[in-house]
Backbone as CSV, one residue per row, in Angstrom:
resi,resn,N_x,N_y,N_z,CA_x,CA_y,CA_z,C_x,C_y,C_z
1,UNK,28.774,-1.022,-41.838,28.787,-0.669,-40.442,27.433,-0.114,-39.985
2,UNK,26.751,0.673,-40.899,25.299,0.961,-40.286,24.135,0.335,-40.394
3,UNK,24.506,-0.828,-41.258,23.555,-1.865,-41.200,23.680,-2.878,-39.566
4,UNK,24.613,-2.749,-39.188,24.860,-3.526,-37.893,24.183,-2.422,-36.885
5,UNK,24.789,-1.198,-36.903,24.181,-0.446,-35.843,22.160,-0.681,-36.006
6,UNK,21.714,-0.556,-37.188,20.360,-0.813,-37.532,20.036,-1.794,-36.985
7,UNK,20.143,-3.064,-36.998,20.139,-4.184,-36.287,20.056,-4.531,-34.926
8,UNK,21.132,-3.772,-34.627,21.098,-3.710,-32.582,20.109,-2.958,-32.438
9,UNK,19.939,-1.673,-33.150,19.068,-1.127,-32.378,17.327,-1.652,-32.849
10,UNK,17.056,-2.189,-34.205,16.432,-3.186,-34.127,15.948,-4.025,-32.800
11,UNK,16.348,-5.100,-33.017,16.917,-5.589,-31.658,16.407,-5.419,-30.490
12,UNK,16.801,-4.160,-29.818,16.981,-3.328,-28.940,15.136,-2.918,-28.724
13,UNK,14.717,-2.072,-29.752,13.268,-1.738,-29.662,12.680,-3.309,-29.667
14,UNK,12.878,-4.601,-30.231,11.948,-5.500,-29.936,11.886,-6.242,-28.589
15,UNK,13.073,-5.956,-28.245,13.269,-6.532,-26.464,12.738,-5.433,-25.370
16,UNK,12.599,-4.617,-25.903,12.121,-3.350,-25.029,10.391,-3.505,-25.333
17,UNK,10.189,-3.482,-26.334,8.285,-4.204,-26.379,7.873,-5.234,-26.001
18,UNK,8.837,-6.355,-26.084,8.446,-7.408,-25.471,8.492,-7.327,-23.981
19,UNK,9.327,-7.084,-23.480,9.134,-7.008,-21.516,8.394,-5.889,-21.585
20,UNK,7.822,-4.710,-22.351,6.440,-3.614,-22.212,5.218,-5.018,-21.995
21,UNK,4.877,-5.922,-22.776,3.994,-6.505,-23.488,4.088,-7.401,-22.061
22,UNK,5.470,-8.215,-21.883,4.687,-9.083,-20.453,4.208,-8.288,-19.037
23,UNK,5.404,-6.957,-19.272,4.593,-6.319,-17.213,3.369,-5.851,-17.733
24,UNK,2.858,-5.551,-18.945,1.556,-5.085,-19.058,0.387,-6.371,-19.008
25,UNK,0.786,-7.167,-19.812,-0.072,-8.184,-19.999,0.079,-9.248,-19.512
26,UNK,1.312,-9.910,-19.055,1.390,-11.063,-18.503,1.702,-11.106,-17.072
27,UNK,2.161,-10.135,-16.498,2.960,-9.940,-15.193,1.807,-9.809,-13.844
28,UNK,1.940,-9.564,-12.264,1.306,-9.310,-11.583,1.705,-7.725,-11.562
29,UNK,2.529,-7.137,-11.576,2.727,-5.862,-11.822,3.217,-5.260,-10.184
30,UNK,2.430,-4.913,-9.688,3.175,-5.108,-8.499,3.279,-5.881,-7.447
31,UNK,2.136,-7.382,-7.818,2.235,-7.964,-6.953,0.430,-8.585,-6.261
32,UNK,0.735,-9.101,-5.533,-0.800,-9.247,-4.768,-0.677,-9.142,-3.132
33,UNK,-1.785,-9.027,-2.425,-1.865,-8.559,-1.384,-1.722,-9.855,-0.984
34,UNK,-0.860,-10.158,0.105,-0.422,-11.092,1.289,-2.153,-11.878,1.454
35,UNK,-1.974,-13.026,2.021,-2.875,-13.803,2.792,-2.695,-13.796,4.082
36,UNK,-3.430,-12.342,4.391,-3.308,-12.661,6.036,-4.757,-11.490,6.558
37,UNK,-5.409,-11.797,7.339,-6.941,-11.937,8.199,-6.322,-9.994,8.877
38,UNK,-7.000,-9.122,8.294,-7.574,-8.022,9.080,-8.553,-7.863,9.786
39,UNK,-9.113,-7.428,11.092,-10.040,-7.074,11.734,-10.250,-5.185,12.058
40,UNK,-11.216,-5.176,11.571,-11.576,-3.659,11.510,-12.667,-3.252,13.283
41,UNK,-12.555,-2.269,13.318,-13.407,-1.681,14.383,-14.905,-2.016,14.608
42,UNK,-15.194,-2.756,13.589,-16.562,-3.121,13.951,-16.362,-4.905,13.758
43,UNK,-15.564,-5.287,14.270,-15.332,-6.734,14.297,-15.246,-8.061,12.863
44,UNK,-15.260,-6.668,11.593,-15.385,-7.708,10.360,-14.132,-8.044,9.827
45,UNK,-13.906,-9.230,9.526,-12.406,-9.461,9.635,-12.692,-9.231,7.687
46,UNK,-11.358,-9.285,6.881,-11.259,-9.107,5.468,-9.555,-10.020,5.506
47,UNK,-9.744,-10.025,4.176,-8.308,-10.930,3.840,-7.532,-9.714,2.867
48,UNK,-6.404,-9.980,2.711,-5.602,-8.393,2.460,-5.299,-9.250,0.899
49,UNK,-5.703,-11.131,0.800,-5.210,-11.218,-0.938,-6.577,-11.253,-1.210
50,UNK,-7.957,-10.705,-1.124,-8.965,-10.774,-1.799,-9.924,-9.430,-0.617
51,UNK,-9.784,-8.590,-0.623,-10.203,-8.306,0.444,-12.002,-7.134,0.130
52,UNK,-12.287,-6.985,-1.043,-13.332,-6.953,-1.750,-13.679,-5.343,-1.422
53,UNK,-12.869,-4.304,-1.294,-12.945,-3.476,-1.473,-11.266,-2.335,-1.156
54,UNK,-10.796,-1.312,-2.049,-9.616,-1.224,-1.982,-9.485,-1.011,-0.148
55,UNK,-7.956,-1.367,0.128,-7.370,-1.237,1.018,-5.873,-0.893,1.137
56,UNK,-5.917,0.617,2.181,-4.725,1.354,1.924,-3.592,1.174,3.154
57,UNK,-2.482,-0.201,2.874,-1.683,-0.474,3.964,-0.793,0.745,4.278
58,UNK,-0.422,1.170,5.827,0.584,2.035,5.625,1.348,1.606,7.389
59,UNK,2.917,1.573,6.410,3.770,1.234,7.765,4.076,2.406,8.264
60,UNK,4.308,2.352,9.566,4.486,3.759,10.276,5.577,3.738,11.446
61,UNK,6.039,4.584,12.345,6.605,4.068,13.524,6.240,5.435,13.890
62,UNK,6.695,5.547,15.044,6.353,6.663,16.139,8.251,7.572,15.696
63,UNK,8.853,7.030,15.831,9.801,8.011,15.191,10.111,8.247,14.280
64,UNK,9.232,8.060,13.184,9.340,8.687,11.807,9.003,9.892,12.040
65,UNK,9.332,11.277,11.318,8.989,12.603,11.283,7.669,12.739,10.747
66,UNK,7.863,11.892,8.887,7.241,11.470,8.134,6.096,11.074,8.150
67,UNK,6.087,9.562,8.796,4.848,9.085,9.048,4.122,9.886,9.946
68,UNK,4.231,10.858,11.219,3.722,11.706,12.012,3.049,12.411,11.483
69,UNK,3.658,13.104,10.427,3.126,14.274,9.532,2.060,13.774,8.892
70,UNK,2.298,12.682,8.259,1.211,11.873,6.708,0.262,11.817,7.979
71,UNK,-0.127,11.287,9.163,-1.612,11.073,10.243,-2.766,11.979,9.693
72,UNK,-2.269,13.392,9.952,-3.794,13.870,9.568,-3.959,13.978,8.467
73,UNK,-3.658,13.353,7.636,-4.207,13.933,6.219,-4.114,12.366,5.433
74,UNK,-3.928,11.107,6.198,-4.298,9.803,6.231,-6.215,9.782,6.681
75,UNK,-6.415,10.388,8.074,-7.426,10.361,8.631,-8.492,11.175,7.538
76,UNK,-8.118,12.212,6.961,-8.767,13.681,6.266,-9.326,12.281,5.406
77,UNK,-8.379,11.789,4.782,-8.901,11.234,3.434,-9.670,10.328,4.017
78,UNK,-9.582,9.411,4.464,-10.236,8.339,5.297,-11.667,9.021,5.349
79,UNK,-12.060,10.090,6.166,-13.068,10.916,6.521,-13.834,10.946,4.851
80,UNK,-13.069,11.665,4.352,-13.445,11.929,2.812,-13.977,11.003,1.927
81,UNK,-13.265,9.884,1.886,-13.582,8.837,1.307,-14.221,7.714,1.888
82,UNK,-14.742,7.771,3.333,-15.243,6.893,4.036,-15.581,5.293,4.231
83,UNK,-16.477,4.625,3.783,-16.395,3.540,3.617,-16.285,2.643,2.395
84,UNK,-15.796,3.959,1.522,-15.531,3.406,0.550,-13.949,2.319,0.250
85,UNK,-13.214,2.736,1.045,-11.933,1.827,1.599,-11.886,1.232,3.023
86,UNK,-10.780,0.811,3.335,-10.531,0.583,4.409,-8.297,1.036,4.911
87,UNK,-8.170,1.562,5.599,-7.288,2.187,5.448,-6.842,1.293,7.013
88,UNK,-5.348,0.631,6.649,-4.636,-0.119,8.173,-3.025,0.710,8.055
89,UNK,-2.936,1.323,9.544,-1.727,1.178,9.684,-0.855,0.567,10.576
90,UNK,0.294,0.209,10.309,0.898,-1.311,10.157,1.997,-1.088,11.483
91,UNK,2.220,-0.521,12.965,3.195,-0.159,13.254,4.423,-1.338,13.050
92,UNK,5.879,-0.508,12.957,6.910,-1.496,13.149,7.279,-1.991,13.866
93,UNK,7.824,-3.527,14.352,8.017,-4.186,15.083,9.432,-3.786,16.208
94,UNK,10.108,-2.695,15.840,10.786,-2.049,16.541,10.411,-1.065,17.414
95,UNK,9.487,-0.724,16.983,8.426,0.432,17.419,8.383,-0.078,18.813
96,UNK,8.495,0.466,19.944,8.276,0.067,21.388,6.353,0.176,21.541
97,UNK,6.068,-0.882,21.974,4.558,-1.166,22.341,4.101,-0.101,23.034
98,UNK,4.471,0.551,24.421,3.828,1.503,25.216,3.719,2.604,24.095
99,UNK,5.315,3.023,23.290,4.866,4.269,22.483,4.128,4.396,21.444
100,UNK,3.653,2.875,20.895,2.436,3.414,19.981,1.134,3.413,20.845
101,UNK,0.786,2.718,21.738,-0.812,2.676,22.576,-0.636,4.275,22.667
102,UNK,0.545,4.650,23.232,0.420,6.331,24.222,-0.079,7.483,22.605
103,UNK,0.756,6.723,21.555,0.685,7.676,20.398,-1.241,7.057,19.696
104,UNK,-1.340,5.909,19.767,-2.741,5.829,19.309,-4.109,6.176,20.271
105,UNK,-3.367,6.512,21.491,-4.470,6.803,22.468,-4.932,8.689,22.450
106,UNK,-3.481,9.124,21.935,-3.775,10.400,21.917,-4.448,11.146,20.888
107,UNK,-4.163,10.004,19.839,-4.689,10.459,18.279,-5.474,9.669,17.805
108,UNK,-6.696,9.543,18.235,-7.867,8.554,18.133,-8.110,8.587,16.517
109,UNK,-7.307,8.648,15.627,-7.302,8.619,13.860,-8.397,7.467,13.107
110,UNK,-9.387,7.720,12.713,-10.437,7.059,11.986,-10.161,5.943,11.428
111,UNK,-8.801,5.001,11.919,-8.574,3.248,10.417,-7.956,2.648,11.898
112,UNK,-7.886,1.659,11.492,-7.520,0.286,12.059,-5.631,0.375,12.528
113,UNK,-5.481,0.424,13.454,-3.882,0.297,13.801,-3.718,-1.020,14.388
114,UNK,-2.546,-1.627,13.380,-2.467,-2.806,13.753,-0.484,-2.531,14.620
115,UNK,-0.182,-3.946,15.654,1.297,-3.593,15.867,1.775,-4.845,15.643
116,UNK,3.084,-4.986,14.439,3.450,-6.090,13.649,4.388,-6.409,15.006
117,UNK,4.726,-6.623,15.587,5.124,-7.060,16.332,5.831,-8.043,16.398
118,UNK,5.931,-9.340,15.767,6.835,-10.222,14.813,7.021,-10.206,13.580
119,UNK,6.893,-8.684,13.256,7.138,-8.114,11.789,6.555,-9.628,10.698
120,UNK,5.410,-10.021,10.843,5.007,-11.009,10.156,4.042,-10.476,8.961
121,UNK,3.686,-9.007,8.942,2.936,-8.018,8.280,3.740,-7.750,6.831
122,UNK,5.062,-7.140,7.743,6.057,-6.549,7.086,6.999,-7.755,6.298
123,UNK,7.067,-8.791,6.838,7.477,-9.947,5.773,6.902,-10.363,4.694
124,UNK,5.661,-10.495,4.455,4.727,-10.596,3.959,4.561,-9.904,2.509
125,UNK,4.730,-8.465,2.921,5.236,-7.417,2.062,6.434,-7.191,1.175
126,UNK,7.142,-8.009,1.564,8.727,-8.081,1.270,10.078,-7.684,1.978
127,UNK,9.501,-7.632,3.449,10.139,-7.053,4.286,10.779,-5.476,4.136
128,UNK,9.778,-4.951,4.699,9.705,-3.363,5.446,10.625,-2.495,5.617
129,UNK,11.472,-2.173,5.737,12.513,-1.486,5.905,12.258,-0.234,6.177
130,UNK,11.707,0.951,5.530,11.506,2.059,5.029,10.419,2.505,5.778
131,UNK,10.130,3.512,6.728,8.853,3.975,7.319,8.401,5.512,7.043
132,UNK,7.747,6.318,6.185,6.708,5.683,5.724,6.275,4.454,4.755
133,UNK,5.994,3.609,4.107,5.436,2.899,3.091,4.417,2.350,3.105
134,UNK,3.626,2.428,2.043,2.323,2.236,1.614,2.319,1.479,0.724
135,UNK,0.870,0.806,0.372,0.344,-0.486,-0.610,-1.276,0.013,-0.528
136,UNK,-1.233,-0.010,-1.604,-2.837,0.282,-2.085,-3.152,-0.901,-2.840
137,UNK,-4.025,-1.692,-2.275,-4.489,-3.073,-2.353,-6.127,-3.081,-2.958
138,UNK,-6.173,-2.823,-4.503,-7.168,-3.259,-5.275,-8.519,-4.527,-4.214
139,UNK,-9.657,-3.984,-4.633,-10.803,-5.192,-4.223,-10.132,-6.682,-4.913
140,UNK,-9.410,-7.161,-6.098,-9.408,-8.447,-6.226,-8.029,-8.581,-5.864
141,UNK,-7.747,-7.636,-5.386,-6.600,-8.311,-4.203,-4.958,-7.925,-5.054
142,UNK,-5.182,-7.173,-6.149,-3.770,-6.512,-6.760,-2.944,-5.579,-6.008
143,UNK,-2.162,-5.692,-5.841,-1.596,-3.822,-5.093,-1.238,-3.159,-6.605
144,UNK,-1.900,-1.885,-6.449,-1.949,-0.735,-7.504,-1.083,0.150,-7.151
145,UNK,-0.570,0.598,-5.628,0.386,1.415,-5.815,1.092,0.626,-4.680
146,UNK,2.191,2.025,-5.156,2.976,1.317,-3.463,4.277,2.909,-3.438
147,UNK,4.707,2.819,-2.440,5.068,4.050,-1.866,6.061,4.222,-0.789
148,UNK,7.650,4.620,-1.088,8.121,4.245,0.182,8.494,6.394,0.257
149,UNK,7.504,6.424,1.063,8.000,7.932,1.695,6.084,7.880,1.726
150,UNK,6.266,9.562,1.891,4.434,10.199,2.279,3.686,9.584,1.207
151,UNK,2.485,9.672,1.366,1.616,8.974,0.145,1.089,10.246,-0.795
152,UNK,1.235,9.912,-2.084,0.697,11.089,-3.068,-0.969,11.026,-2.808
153,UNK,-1.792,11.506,-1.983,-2.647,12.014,-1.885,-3.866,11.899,-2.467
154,UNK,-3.734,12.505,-3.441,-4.916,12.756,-4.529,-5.120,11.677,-5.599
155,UNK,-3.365,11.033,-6.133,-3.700,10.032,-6.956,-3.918,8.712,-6.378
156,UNK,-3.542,8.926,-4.745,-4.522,7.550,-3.937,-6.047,7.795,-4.151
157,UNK,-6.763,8.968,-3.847,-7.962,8.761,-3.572,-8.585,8.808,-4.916
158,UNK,-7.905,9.289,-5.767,-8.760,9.201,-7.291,-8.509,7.412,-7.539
159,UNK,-7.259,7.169,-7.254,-7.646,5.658,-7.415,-8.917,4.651,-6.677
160,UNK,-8.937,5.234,-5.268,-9.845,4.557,-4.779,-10.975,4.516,-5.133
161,UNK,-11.224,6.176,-5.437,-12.869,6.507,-6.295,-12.812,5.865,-6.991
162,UNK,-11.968,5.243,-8.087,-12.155,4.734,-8.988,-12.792,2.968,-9.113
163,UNK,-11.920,2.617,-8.079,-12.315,1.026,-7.980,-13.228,1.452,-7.243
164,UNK,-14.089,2.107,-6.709,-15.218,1.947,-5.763,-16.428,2.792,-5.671
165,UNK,-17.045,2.945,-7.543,-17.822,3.921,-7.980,-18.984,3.604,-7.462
166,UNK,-19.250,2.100,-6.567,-20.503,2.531,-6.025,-21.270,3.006,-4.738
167,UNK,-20.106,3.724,-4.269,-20.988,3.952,-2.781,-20.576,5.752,-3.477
C-alpha cells in the first residue's frame, strides 16, 4: 500500500515540474500586448504588441472609488519615472463621454487618456470587466504584470526601472 501512495505522489511532483517547466519556459506567461496603434501627447503613435519601451495600461471609469484614488499617485509615478514609460488610461465604454472630458479636464494628469468607447481596447485585453485593472506591457511587447484592483506601486516602478536602465 505505500508503495502505491509513493508512486502517486511520484507522479504528482513530476506533473507539477513539468507545467513549472512549460509557464516558465515554454508559455507566453501572461500574454502579449494587443495590436492596436497608441497616440501620445506629442503626436508619436507606438503599437501596444511591440511598443519599444514599457507601457503601463490602466482601465478606469469615473465611478470607480478606486480608480479615483490610484490618479495621483498614477501621475506621482509617471512624474518620477518620466520618459522612461509611457503610462495610458483606458476609460470604460460605459463610462458616459461628458463625465470623463469634465473629469480629464479638471485633472490635467501627466499620460495619455484614451475613451474605449466600443470597448475595442478592453476586448483586446480579454474583455474588461473589473475597474481598476492594469497591464504592464514589457518593450518587446510581453505583459509582465497585470492587476485587477489599485496597482502595487513600487513593484511597478522597480519593474519599469528595470526594463529601462537607460535613461
Amino acid at each position: 500500500m505505500q508503495n502505491i501512495g509513493g508512486k502517486i505522489f511520484g507522479a504528482l511532483v513530476i506533473g507539477l515540474l513539468g507545467t513549472l517547466l512549460y509557464l516558465t519556459v515554454f508559455s507566453d506567461g501572461l500574454g502579449k500586448g494587443p495590436d492596436i496603434n497608441i497616440t501620445n501627447s506629442q503626436g508619436q503613435s507606438f503599437n501596444l504588441s511591440k511598443p519599444m519601451k514599457p507601457v503601463l495600461i490602466n482601465f478606469w471609469a469615473t465611478s470607480c472609488p478606486g480608480c479615483i484614488k490610484e490618479m495621483p499617485d498614477l501621475a506621482k509615478m509617471k512624474q518620477a519615472l518620466g520618459n522612461r514609460f509611457e503610462l495610458v488610461a483606458v476609460s470604460m465604454s460605459y463610462d458616459p463621454s461628458e463625465q470623463v472630458d469634465q473629469f480629464i479636464k479638471r485633472n490635467p494628469y501627466p499620460f495619455i487618456f484614451i475613451k474605449d468607447s466600443d470597448e475595442a481596447i478592453a476586448k483586446a485585453f480579454g474583455g474588461i470587466l473589473l475597474t481598476p485593472t492594469s497591464f504592464l506591457i514589457a518593450p518587446n511587447g510581453k505583459i509582465v504584470y497585470q492587476q485587477i484592483g489599485e496597482v502595487h506601486f513600487e513593484q511597478v516602478a522597480e519593474r519599469i526601472k528595470q526594463m529601462s536602465p537607460q535613461f
